[in-house]
C-alpha positions as CSV (number, residue, x, y, z in Angstrom):
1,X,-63.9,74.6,188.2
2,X,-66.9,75.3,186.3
3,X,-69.3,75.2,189.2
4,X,-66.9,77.6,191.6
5,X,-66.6,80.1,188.2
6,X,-70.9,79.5,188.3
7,X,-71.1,80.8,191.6
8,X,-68.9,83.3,191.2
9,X,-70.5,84.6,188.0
10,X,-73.9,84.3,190.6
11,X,-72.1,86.7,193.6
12,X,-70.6,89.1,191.0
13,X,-73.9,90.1,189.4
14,X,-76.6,89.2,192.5
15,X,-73.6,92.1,194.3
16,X,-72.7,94.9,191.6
17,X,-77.2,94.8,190.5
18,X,-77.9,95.3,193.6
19,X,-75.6,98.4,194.0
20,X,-76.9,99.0,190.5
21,X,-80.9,99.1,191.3
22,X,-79.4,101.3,194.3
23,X,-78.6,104.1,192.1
24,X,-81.9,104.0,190.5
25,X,-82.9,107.5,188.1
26,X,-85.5,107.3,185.5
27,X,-87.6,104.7,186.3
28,X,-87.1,101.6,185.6
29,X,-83.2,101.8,184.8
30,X,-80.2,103.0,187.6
31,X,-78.6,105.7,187.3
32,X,-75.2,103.9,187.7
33,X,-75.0,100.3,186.2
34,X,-71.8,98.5,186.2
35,X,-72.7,94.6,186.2
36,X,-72.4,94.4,182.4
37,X,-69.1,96.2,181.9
38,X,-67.6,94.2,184.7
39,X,-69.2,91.0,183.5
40,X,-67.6,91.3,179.8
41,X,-64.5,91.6,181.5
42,X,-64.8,88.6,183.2
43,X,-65.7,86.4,181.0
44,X,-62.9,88.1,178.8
45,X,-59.9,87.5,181.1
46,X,-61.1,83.5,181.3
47,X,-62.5,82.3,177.9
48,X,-63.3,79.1,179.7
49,X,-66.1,80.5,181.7
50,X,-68.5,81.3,178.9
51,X,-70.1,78.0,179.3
52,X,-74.1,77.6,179.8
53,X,-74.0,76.9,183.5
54,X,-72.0,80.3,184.0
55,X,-74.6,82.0,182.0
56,X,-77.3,80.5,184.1
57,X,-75.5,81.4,187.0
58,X,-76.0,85.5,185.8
59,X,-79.2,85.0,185.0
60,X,-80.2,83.7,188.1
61,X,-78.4,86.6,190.2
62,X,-79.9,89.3,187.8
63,X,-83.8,88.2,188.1
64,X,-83.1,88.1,192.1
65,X,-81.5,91.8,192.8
66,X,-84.3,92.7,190.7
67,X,-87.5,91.1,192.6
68,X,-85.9,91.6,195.8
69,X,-87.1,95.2,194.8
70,X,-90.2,94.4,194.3
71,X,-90.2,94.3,190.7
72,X,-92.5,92.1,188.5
73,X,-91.0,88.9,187.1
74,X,-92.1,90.2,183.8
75,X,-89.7,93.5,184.0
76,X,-87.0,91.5,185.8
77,X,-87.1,89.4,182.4
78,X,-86.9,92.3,180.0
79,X,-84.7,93.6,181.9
80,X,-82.2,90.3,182.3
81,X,-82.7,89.9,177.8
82,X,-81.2,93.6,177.7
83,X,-78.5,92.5,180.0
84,X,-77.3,89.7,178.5
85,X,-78.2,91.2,175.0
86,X,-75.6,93.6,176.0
87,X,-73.1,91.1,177.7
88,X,-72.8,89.1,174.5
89,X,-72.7,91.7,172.4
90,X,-69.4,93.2,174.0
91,X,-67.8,89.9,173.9
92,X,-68.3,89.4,170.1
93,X,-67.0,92.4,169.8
94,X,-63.9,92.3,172.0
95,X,-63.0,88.9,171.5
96,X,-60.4,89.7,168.1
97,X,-58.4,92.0,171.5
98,X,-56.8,88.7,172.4
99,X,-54.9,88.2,175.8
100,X,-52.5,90.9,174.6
101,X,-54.7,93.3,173.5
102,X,-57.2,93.1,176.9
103,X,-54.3,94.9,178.5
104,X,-55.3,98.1,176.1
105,X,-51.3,99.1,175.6
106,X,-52.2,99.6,172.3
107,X,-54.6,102.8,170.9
108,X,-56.5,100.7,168.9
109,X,-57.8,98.3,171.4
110,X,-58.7,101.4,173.7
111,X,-60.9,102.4,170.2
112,X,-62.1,99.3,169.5
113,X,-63.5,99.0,173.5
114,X,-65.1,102.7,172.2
115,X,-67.2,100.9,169.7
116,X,-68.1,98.1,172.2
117,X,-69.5,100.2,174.3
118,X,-71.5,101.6,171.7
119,X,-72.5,98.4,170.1
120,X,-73.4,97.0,173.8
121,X,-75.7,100.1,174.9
122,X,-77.2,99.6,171.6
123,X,-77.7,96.0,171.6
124,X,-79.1,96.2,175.5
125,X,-81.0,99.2,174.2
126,X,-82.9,97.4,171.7
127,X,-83.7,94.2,173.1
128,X,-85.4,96.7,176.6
129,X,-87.4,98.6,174.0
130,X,-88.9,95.6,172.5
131,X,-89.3,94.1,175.6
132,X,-91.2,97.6,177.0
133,X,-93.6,97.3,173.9
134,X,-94.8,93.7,175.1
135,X,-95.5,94.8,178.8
136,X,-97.7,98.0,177.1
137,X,-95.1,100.5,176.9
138,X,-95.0,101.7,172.9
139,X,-92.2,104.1,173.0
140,X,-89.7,102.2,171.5
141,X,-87.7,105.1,170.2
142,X,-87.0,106.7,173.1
143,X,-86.7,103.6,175.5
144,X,-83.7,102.5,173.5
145,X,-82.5,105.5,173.6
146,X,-83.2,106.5,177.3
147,X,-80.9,102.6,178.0
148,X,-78.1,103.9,175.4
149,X,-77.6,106.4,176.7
150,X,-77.9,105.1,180.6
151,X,-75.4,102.1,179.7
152,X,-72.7,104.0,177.3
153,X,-71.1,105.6,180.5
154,X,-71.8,102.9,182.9
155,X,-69.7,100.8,180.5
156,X,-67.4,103.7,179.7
157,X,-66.3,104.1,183.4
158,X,-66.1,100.3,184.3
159,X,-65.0,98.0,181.6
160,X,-61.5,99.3,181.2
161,X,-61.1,98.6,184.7
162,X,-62.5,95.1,184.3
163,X,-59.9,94.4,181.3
164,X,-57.0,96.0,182.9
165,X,-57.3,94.0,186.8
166,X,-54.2,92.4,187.5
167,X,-55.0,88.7,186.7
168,X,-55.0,86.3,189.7
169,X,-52.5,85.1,191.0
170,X,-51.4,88.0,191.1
171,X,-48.1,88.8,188.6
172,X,-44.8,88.9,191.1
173,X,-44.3,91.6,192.5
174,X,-47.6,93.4,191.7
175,X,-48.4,94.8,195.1
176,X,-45.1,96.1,195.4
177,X,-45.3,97.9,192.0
178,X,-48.8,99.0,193.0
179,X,-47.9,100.6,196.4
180,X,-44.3,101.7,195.3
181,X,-45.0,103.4,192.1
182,X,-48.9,103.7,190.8
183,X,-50.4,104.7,194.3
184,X,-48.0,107.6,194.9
185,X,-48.3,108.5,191.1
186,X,-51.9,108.4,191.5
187,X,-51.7,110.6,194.9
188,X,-51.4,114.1,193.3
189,X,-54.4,112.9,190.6
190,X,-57.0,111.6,192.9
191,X,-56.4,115.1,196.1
192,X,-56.7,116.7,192.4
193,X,-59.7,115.2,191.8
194,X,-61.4,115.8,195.2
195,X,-60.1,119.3,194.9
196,X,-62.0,119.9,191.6
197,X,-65.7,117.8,193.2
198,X,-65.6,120.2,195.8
199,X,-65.3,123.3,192.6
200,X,-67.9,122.0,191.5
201,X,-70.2,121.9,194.3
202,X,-69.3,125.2,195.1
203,X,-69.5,126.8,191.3
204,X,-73.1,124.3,190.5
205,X,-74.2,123.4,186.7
206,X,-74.2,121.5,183.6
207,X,-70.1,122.4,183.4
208,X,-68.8,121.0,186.2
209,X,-67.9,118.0,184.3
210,X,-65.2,119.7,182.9
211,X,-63.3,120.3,186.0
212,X,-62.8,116.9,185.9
213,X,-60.8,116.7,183.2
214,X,-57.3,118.0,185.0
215,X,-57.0,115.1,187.3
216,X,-57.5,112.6,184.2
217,X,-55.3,114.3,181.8
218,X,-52.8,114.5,184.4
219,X,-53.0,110.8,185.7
220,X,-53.0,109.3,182.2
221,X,-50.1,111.3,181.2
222,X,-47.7,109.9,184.4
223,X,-49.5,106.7,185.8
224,X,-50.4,103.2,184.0
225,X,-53.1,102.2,182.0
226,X,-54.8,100.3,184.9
227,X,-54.3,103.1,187.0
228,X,-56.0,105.7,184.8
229,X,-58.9,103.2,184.6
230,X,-59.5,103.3,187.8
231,X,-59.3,107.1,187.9
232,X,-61.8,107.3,184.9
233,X,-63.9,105.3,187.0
234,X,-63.7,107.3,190.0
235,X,-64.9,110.2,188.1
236,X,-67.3,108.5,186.5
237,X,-69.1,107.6,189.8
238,X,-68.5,111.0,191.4
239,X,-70.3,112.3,188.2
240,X,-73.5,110.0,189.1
241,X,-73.6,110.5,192.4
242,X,-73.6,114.5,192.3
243,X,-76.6,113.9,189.9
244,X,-78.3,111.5,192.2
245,X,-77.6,113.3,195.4
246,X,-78.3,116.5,194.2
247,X,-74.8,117.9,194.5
248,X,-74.6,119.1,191.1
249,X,-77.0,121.0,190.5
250,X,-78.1,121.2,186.7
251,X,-79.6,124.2,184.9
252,X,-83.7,123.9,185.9
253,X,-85.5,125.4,183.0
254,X,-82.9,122.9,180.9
255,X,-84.5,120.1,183.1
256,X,-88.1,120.7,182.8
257,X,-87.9,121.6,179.1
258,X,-86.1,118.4,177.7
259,X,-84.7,116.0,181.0
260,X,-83.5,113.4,178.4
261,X,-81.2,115.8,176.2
262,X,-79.5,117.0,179.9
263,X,-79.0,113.6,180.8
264,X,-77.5,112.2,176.7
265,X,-75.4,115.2,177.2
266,X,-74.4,114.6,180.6
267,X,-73.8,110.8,180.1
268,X,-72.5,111.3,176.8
269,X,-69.4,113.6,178.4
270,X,-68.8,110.7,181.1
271,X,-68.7,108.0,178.1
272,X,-66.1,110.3,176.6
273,X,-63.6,111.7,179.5
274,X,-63.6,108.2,180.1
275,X,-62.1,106.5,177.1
276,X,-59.9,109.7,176.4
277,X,-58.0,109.6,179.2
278,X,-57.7,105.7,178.5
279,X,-56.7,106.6,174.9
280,X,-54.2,109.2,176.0
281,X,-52.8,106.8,179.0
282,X,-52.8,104.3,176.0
283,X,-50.8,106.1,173.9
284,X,-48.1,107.0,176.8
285,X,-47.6,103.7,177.2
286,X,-46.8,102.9,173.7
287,X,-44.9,105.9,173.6
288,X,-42.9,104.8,176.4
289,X,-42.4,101.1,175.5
290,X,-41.0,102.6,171.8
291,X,-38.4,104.5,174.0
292,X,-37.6,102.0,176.3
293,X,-37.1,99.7,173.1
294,X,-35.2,102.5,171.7
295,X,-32.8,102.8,174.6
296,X,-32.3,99.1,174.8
297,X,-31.6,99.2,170.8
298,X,-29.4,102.0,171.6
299,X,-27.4,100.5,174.9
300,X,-27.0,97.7,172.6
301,X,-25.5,99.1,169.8
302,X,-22.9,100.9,171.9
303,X,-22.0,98.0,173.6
304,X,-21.4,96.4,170.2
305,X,-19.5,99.4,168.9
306,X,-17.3,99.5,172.6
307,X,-13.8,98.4,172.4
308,X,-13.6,98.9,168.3
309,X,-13.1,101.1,166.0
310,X,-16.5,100.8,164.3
311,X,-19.5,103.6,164.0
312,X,-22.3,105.2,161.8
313,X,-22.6,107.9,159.4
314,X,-25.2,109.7,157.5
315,X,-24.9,112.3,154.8
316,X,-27.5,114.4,153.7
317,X,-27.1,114.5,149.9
318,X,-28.6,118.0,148.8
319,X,-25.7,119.4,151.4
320,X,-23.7,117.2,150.7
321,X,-22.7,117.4,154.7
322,X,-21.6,113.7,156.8
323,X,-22.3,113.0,160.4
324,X,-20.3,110.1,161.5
325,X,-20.0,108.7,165.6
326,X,-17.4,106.4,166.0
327,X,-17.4,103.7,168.7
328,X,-16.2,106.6,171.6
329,X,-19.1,108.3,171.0
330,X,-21.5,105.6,170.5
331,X,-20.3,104.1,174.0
332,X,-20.4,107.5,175.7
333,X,-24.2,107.6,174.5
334,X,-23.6,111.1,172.5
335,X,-26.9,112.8,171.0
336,X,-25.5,114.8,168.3
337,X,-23.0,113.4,165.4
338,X,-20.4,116.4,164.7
339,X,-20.7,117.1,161.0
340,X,-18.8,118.6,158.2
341,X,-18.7,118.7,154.6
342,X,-18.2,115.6,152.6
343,X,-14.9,117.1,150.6
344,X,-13.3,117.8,154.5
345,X,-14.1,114.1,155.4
346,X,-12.5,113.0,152.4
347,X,-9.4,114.4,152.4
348,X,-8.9,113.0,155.3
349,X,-8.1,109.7,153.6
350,X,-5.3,108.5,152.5
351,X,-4.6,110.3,148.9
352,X,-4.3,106.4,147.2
353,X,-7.4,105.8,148.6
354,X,-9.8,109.1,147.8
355,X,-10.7,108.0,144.2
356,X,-12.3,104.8,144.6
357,X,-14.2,106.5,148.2
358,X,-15.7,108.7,145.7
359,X,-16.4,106.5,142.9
360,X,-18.2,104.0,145.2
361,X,-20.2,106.8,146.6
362,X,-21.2,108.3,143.4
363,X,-21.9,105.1,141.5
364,X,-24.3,104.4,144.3
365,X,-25.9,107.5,144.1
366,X,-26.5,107.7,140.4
367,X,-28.1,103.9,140.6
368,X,-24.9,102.2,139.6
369,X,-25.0,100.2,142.7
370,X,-27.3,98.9,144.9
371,X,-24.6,99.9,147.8
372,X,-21.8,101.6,148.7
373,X,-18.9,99.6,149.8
374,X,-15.8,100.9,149.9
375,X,-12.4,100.8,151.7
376,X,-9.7,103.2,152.8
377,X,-7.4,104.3,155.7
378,X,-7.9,106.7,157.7
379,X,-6.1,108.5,160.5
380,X,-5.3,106.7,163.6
381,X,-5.0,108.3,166.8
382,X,-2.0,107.1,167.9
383,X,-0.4,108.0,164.1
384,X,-0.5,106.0,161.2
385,X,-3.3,104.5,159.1
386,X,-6.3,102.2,160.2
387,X,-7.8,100.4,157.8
388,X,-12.0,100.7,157.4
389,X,-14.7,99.4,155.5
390,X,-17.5,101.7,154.9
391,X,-21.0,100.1,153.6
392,X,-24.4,102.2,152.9
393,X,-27.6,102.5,151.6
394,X,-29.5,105.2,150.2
395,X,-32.8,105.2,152.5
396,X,-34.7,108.1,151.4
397,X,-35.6,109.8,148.2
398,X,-37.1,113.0,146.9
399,X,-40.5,113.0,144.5
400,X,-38.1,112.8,141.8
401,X,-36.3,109.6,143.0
402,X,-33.3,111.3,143.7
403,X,-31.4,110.2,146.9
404,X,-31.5,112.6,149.6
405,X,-29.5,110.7,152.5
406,X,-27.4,107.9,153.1
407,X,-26.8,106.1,156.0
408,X,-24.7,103.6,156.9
409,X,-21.8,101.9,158.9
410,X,-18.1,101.3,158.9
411,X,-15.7,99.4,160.5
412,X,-12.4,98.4,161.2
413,X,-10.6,96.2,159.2
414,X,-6.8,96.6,160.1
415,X,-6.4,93.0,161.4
416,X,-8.3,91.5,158.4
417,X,-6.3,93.4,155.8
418,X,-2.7,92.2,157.9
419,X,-4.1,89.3,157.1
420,X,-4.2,89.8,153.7
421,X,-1.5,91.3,152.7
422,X,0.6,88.5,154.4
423,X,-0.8,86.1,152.7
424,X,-0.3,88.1,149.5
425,X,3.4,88.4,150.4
426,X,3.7,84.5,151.1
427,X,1.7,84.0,148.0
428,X,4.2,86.2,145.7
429,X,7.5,85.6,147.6
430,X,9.8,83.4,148.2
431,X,10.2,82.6,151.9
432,X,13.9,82.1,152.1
433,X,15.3,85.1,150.1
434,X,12.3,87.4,150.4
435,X,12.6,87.7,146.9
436,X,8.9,87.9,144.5
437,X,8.3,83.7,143.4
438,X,7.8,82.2,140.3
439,X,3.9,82.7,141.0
440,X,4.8,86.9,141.0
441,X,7.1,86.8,138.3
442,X,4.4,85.2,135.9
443,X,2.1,87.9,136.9
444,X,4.6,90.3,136.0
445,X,5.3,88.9,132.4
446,X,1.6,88.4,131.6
447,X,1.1,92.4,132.6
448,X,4.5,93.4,130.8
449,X,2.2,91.6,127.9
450,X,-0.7,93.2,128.2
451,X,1.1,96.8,128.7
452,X,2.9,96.5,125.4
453,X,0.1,95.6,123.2
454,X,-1.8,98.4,124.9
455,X,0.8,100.8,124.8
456,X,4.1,99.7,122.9
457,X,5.9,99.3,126.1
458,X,8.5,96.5,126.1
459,X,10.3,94.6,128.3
460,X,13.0,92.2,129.2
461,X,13.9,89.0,130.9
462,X,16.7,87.5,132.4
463,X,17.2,84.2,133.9
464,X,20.5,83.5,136.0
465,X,21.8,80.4,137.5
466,X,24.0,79.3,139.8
467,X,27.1,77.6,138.9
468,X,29.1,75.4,141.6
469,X,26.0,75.7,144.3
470,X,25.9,72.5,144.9
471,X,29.6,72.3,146.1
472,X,28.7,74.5,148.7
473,X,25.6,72.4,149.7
474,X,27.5,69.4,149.6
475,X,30.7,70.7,151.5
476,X,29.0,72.8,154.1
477,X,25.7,72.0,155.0
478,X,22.2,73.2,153.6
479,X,22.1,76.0,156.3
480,X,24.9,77.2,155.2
481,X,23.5,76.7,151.7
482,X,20.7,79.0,152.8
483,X,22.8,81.5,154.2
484,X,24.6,82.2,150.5
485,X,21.1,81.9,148.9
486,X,20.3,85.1,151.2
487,X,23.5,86.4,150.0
488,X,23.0,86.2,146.8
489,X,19.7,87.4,146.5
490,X,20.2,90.8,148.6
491,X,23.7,91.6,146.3
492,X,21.7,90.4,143.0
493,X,18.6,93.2,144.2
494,X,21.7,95.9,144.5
495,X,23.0,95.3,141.6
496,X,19.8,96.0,139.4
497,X,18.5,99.4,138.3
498,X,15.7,101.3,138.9
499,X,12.4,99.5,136.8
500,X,13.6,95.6,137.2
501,X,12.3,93.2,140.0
502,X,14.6,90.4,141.4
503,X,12.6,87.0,141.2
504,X,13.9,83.1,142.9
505,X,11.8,80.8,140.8
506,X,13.5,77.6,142.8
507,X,16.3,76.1,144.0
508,X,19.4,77.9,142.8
509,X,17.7,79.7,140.2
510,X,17.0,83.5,139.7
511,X,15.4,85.8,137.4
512,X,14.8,89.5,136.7
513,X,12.1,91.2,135.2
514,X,11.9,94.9,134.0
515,X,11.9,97.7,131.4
516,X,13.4,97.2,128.1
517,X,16.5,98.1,126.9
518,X,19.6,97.7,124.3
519,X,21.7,94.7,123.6
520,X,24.6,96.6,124.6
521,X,22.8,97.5,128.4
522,X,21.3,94.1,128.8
523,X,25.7,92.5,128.2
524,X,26.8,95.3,130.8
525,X,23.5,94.4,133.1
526,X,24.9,90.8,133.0
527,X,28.3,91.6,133.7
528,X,27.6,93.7,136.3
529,X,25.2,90.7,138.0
530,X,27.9,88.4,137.0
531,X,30.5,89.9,139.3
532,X,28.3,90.8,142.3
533,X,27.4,87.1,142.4
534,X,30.8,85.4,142.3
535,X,32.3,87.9,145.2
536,X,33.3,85.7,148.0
537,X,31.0,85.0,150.5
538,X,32.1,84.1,154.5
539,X,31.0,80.4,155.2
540,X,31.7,79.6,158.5
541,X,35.6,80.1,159.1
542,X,36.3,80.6,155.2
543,X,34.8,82.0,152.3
544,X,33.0,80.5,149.5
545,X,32.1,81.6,145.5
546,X,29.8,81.0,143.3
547,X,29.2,81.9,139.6
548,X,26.5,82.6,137.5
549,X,24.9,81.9,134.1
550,X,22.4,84.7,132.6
551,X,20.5,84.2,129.6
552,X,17.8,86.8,128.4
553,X,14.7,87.8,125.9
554,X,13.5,91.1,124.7
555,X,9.5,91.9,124.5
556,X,9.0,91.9,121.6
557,X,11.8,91.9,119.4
558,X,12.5,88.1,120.6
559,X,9.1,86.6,121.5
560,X,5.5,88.3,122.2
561,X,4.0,85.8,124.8
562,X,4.8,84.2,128.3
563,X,6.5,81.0,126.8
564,X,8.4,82.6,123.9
565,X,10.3,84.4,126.2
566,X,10.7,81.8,128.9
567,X,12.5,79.9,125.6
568,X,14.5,82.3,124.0
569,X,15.9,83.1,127.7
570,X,16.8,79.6,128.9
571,X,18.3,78.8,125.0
572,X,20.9,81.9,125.8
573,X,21.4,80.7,129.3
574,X,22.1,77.4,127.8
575,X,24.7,78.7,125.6
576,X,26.2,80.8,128.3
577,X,26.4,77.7,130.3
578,X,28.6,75.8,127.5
579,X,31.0,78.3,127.3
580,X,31.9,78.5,130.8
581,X,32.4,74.9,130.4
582,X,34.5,75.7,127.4
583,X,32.5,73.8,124.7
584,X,31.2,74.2,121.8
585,X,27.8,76.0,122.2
586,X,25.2,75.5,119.8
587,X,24.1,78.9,117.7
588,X,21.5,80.9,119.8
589,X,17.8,81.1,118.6
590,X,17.2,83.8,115.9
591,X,15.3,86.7,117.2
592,X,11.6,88.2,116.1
593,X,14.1,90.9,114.2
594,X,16.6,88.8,112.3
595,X,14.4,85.5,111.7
């Protein structure tokens, strides 16, 4: 490998010096040089090659184009120090591009090849002048800046080429792409260019250059990078070979006076159309791979939002105005989120709802929060109400600090809250009767509780059970059991008024919790229960009846916490109990009032 890379390094340089010497100006450098800018790309693209025997493999190639002229081994020596003075120095400075960074996608690599090309000349410039100075020649000043100014375009117009080849093999597809896309692309650039040579042959002078400029604007604005490199290129060596030929023709008096200032100026301008239009074909591509990444960000995110109910929204806070795009949009790829004021969108939601929206938002605007989360129903289109969650983030500010827009998503959460709220119903009723549980009506008591030490409200209880239940279990069946249980519950629900919640704490067991009221309401209230209960109830080709015992406690008059109440109730169920039995019953518990 590294004796074929050797001999390649040897064919490349022996090839593109020889075409070099060819295009020989002021005496003793060409006019055109493009072995060094194609040799830093070559050792670039292959990191391996810059070993010793590749190096003597260039140095070899340069001293021979150059005595096959006729030049003294002394000059071919200068000369091949200045060339690889200038070789090394664009690698050192191009080597931080990377493999990534050689393609010059990126505007900063284009810049940074800028400053090579600078640093390079320089370097070459330098090592030629001292090397002029030992064979007699003292004018160092203007020998390095006679090769600066020679090797600044030379490496201009070929070393983005050299970074930007296609690597071998060649990437699939490549000659496709090439013949499919970049050559007709480059078509209307290049008859451009040939177009604007002939102007300039026709109109003469320093100006001409300019001409030049269409066909590169226009090729880096619609064709690749590598294609514009090649273009640059193109007009690079059109630019030296009008000079050489004699097809441009430059002001004379400008000539004679000061030949060195008309050629800085001329080379100067092909150095910089060069890397401009590789800058600006540079920055198309980024341009382009940001929108293409955009799209894809965007076809994703519709995909994401198709089939739901989800989308965006942003509102600008000094406005006070939302834009939302919901997942019909967002799939239909819409540009433009319809907008209206925040107050319409809101009262849109459901009224129960509007409050907390509002308090979420503003919390988070005022630094309450470090987002907005909220959730509400809203509007479905078939009638109804979804539910959606609704989560932001202010993510811009004023000078101040203060928030000036919000963006963010929302979503639908109908399923999730179903969810939810049967689980809450299975968690606070009983399954059988549909009736709130023992876990609901403990709930109830401990905010009956807090209500009346907040605000004086009382309360009562009641507790009711069944009397001669188990008859019916034992004569019937339990389904049949289950089927009066159902009965019972749905005639002990009609019987209650307005403000009092029917509770099954187990088995055959009730209990009723609700507003307070009088001695004489809560007898009547018992009654009443009493006699909706023991109705007769069909049981499969006969009826069946059951009784009922109801105790009861007042909030607070009899007790002021969970348990007191619980107690004073079951003690008057108790004694209910004996005297439906006919016995004896033991004296009630005193009240809060009369203890």
């Amino acid at each position: 490998m590294q004796i074929r890379d050797a001999v390649e390094a040897m064919v490349l340089t022996f090839v593109l010096a020889v075409l070099g010497i060819a295009t020989k100006g002021l005496e003793p450098l060409a006019l055109f040089w493009p072995a060094n800018g194609a040799l830093i790309g070559w050792f670039l693209r292959r990191p391996t090659r810059l070993d010793p025997i590749c190096w003597v493999g260039v140095s070899i190639a340069f001293i021979a184009a150059d005595l096959s002229y006729g030049r003294s081994i002394e000059l071919a020596l200068v000369l091949l120090l200045s060339n690889l003075a200038e070789i090394a120095a664009g690698l050192v400075v191009l080597a931080p591009l990377g493999v990534e960074g050689r393609t010059l996608d990126q505007p900063a690599a284009v810049l940074r090849v800028g400053v090579a090309c600078i640093l390079s000349a320089l370097a070459g410039g330098i090592v030629s002048a001292l090397g002029f100075a030992l064979l007699g020649d003292s004018s160092i000043l203007l020998n390095t800046a006679t090769w600066w100014m020679s090797e600044i375009a030379s490496l201009a117009a070929v070393l983005p080429v050299a970074l930007t080849l296609p690597q071998r093999p060649w990437p699939a597809g490549w000659v496709s792409r090439l013949t499919r896309q970049e050559l007709p692309e480059l078509a209307g650039p290049v008859m451009l260019l040939v177009l604007m040579a002939a102007l300039g042959i026709a109109t003469g002078g320093i100006g001409t250059t300019g001409y030049l400029l269409l066909p590169l604007i226009w090729s880096a604005m619609r064709s690749g990078i590598f294609a514009t490199t090649v273009m640059a290129a193109l007009v690079g060596l059109w630019i030296f070979a009008a000079l050489g030929l004699g097809l441009d023709r430059l002001p004379s008096q400008t000539v004679a006076e000061d030949p060195l200032r008309i050629l800085l100026s001329t080379r100067l301008s092909v150095a910089l159309i060069s890397l401009a239009a590789v800058l600006v074909a540079s920055i198309m591509a980024t341009r382009r791979r940001i929108e293409r990444r955009l799209a894809e960000s965007e076809n994703r995110l519709a995909l994401a939002f198709e089939g739901t109910n989800d989308g965006i929204w942003d509102l600008e806070v000094p406005s006070r105005r939302l834009s939302a795009l919901d997942a019909g949009s967002l799939a239909a790829r819409a540009d433009v989120a319809p907008s209206l004021p925040f107050d319409d969108w809101l009262r849109k939601i459901h009224p129960a709802d509007r409050e907390a929206v509002s308090t979420a938002l503003e919390d988070h605007l005022a630094g309450r929060s470090a987002t907005c989360v909220a959730e509400y129903r809203w509007p479905a289109p078939g009638g109804g109400w979804l539910w959606l969650l609704a989560r932001g983030r202010v993510v811009e500010h004023d000078a101040d600090g203060k928030p000036l827009r919000v963006v963010g998503s929302f979503m639908d959460v109908s399923a999730r809250k179903t969810l939810e709220q049967k689980i809450e119903y299975m968690a606070n009723h009983d399954a059988l009767t549909g009736l709130a549980n023992r876990h609901a009506l403990d709930a109830a008591l401990r905010d009956r509780i807090a209500a009346w030490r907040h605000r004086s409200e009382g309360a009562v209880l009641m507790v009711v059970d069944l009397d001669g239940f188990k008859a019916v279990n034992d004569g019937h069946g339990h389904l049949a059991g289950d089927t009066v249980l159902r009965a019972l519950a749905q005639r002990l629900a009609a019987a209650l008024p307005d403000g009092m919640t029917p509770v099954r704490t187990g088995g055959d067991e009730f209990a009723v919790i609700g507003d307070e009221l009088g001695a004489a309401e809560i007898e009547a209230l018992a009654g009443r229960i009493g006699a909706a209960l023991a109705a007769p109830i069909p049981v499969g080709d006969g009826t069946v009846s059951v009784g009922a015992s109801i105790g009861w406690a007042f909030l607070p008059r009899d007790a002021e916490d969970e348990h007191g109440l619980a107690a004073v109730a079951d003690a008057r169920l108790y004694a209910a109990k004996q005297r439906l039995h006919g016995r004896s019953a033991e004296p009630e518990p005193p009240s809060r009032a009369s203890a």
